[in-house]
VMD Tcl script that draws the C-alpha trace (Angstrom):
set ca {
  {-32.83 -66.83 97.89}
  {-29.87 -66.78 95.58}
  {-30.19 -70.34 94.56}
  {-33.70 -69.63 93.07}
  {-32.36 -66.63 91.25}
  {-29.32 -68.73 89.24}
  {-30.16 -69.62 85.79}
  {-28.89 -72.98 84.83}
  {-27.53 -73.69 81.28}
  {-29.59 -75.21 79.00}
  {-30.55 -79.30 79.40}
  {-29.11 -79.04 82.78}
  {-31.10 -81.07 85.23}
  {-31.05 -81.19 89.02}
  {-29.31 -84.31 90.24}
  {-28.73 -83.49 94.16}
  {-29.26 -81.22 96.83}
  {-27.86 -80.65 99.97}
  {-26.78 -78.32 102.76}
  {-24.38 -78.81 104.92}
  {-23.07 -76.94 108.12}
  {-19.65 -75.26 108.17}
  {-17.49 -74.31 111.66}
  {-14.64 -71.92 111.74}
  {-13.75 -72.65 115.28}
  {-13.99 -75.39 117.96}
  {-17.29 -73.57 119.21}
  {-20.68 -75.02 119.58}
  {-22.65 -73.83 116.74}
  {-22.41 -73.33 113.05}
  {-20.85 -70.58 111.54}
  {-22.46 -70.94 108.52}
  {-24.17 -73.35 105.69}
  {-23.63 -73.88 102.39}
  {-26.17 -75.10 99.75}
  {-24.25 -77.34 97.22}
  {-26.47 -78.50 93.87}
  {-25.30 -81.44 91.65}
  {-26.32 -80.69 87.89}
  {-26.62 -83.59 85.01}
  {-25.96 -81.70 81.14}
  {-26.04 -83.15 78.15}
  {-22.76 -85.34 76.61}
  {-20.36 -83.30 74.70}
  {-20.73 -80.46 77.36}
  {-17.52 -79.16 78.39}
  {-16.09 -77.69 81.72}
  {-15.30 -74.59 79.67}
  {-19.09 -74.44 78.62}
  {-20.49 -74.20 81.83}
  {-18.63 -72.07 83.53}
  {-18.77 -69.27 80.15}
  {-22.43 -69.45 80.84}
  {-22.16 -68.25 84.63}
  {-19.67 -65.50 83.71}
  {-22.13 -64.47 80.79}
  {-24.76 -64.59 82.93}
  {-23.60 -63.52 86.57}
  {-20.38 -61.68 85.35}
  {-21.81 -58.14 85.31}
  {-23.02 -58.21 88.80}
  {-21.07 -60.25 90.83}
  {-16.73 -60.14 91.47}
  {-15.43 -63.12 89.94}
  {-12.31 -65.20 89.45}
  {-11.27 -68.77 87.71}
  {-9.83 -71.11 89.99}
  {-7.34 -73.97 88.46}
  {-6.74 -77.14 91.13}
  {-4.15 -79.27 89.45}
  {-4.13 -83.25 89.36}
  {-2.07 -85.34 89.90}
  {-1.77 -89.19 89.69}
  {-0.07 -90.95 92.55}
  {2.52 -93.65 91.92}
  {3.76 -96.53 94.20}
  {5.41 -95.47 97.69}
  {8.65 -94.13 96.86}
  {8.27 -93.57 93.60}
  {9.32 -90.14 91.90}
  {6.88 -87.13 93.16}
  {3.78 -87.37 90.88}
  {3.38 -84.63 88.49}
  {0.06 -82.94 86.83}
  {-2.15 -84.71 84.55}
  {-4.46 -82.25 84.13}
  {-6.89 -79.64 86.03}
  {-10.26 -79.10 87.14}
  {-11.83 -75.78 86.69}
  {-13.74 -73.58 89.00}
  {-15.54 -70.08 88.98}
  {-16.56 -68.21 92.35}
  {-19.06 -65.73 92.52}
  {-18.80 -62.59 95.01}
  {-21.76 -60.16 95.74}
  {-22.87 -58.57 98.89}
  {-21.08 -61.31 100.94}
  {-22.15 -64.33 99.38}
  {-20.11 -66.54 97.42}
  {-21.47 -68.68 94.40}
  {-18.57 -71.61 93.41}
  {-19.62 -73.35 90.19}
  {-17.51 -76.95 90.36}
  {-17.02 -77.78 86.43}
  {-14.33 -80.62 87.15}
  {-16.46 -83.63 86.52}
  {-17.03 -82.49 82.86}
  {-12.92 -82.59 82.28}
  {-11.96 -84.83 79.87}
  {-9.77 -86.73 82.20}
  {-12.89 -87.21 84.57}
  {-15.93 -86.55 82.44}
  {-18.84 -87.82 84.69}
  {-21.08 -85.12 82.73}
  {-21.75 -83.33 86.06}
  {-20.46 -79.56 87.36}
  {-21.27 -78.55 90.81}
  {-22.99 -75.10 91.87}
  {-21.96 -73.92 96.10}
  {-23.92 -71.41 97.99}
  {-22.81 -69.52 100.62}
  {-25.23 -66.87 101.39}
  {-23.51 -65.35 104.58}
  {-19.60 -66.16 103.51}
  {-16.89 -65.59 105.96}
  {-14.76 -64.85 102.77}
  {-14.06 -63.55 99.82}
  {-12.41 -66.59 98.00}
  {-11.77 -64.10 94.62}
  {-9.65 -61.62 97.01}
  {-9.15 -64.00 100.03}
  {-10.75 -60.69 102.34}
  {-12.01 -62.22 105.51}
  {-15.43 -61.22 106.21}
  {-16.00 -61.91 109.70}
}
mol new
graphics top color blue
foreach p $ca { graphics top sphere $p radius 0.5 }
foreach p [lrange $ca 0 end-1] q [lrange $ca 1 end] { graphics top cylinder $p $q radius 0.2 }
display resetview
């Protein structure tokens, strides 16, 4: 099981678990799950923290790339288009089909809830670091 094989950084705790169903199509039955764990860490910890420890720890064996999402603050209805404020960071993960997304945006200083976010797809249906589609 790959979740039982991830290290977690140091004073991380386990906040949440879950695993939820994903559908690619309008046909009956799942086309896949992913396993998504909600990690506490200790104040001061920074987005860029946690996600050096999964390169420095997964980076050798796994295809990886950084993800950036921009954000943005919205204004009043017909106000002037909203521009950045900042960015949440993201690392996915790439081995043998599965995908491992480590969510650091919570520890951003604009949103510091001193949580980051680890996804599991085991069975992927792509490969979010080249966008190949697996299926």
């Amino acid at each position: 099981m790959i979740l039982a094989s991830l290290s977690v950084p140091e004073g991380a705790e386990e906040k949440s678990r879950s695993s939820s169903p994903y559908w690619l199509t309008d046909q009956p039955g799942a086309d896949g799950y992913t396993t998504n764990v909600v990690y506490t860490v200790a104040e001061g910890t920074t987005d860029e923290d946690i996600l050096r420890f999964y390169v420095d720890t997964l980076g050798r064996e796994w295809e990886h790339c950084r993800g950036e999402i921009p954000v943005i603050q919205l204004g009043a209805p017909g106000s002037p288009s909203p521009s950045p404020i900042g960015r949440m960071l993201s690392e996915t993960f790439f081995r043998n089909g599965a995908n491992v997304s480590v969510l650091a945006g919570n520890l951003s200083p604009m949103a510091y809830a001193g949580t980051f976010e680890v996804s599991i797809d085991h069975n992927a249906y792509r490969n979010f670091c080249s966008g190949e589609d697996l299926r």
